[in-house]
Structures are given as structure tokens and as C-alpha cells.
N, C-alpha and C positions, 0 to 999 in steps of 0.2 A: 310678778312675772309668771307667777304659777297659772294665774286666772287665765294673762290673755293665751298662753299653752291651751285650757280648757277652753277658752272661747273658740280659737282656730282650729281643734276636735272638733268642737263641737258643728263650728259651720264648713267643716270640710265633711261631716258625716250627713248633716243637712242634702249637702251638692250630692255627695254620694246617692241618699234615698232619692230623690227628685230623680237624678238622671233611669235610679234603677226600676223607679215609678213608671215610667213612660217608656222601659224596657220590659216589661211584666207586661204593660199593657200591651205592648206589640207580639208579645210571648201568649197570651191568654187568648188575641184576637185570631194570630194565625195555626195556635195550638201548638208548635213544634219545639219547645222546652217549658222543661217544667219552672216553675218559681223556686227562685235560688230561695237556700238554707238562710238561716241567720250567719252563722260559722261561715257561710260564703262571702256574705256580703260583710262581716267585719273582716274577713283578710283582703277584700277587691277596697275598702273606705280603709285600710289600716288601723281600726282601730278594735275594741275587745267586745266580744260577744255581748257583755251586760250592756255597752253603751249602745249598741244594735234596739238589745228588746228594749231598753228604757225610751229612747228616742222612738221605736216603732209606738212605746205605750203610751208615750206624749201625744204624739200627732194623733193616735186613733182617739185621746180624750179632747182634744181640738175638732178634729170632725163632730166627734160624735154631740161635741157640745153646739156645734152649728147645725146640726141636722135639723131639728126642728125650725128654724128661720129659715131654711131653703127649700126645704122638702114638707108636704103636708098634702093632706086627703082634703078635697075640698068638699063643703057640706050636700048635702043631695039634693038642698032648695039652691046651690050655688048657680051661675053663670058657666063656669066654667064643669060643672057636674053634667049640664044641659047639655055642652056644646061637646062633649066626648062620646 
């Protein structure tokens, strides 16, 4: 019982960052507020600051572990080096 309690945190904080994701972005594009707190966004997702940073420190080791497969310099003999 306890877990799926942790499971439905967990993916109700999920929905929280995404929606807050694509609010930051509209906030950073037009400049007119600043990027909420951590302490903001665990009282708007209901749930406690630690679970905030820990899930912001998951996702950012998921990016960061796919950054090299998406993103990359290409070589200076490349095609696409050329064509830039």
C-alpha cells in the first residue's frame, strides 16, 4: 500500500515538473517572472522539498546521460562542419 502511495507522489510530481517545465519556458522566453523556488514548487505539487531536489537531481542525470547521443560537435573534415 505504502509503495503505490510513493508511486502516485511520485508520478503526480512528475506532471507537476513537466507542466512547471513548459511554464519556465514561457517565463524565461518573455522574461516577466522569475523561476520558482524549489519550496514553491513542492507546496504548488504538494509534496516536500527533498522530493523536489531529488526528482529535479534524477531528471538532470537523465539528460545529462543522453546529451552526448543528441547533442555533439561535428568534426571539421565533417559534411555538416562544411555546410555551417
Amino acid at each position: 500500500m505504502q509503495h503505490i502511495q510513493e508511486d502516485a507522489r511520485y508520478h503526480r510530481l512528475l506532471g507537476a515538473i513537466s507542466t512547471l517545465h513548459d511554464e519556465v519556458q514561457k517565463a524565461c522566453i518573455l522574461q516577466c517572472i522569475p523561476v520558482p523556488a524549489p519550496e514553491d514548487v513542492a507546496q504548488w505539487a504538494r509534496v516536500s522539498v527533498g522530493s523536489v531536489i531529488n526528482c529535479t537531481h534524477c531528471i538532470m542525470i537523465v539528460v545529462l546521460d543522453q546529451h552526448d547521443q543528441f547533442i555533439g560537435v561535428p568534426a571539421l573534415d565533417a559534411e555538416e562542419a562544411e555546410a555551417a
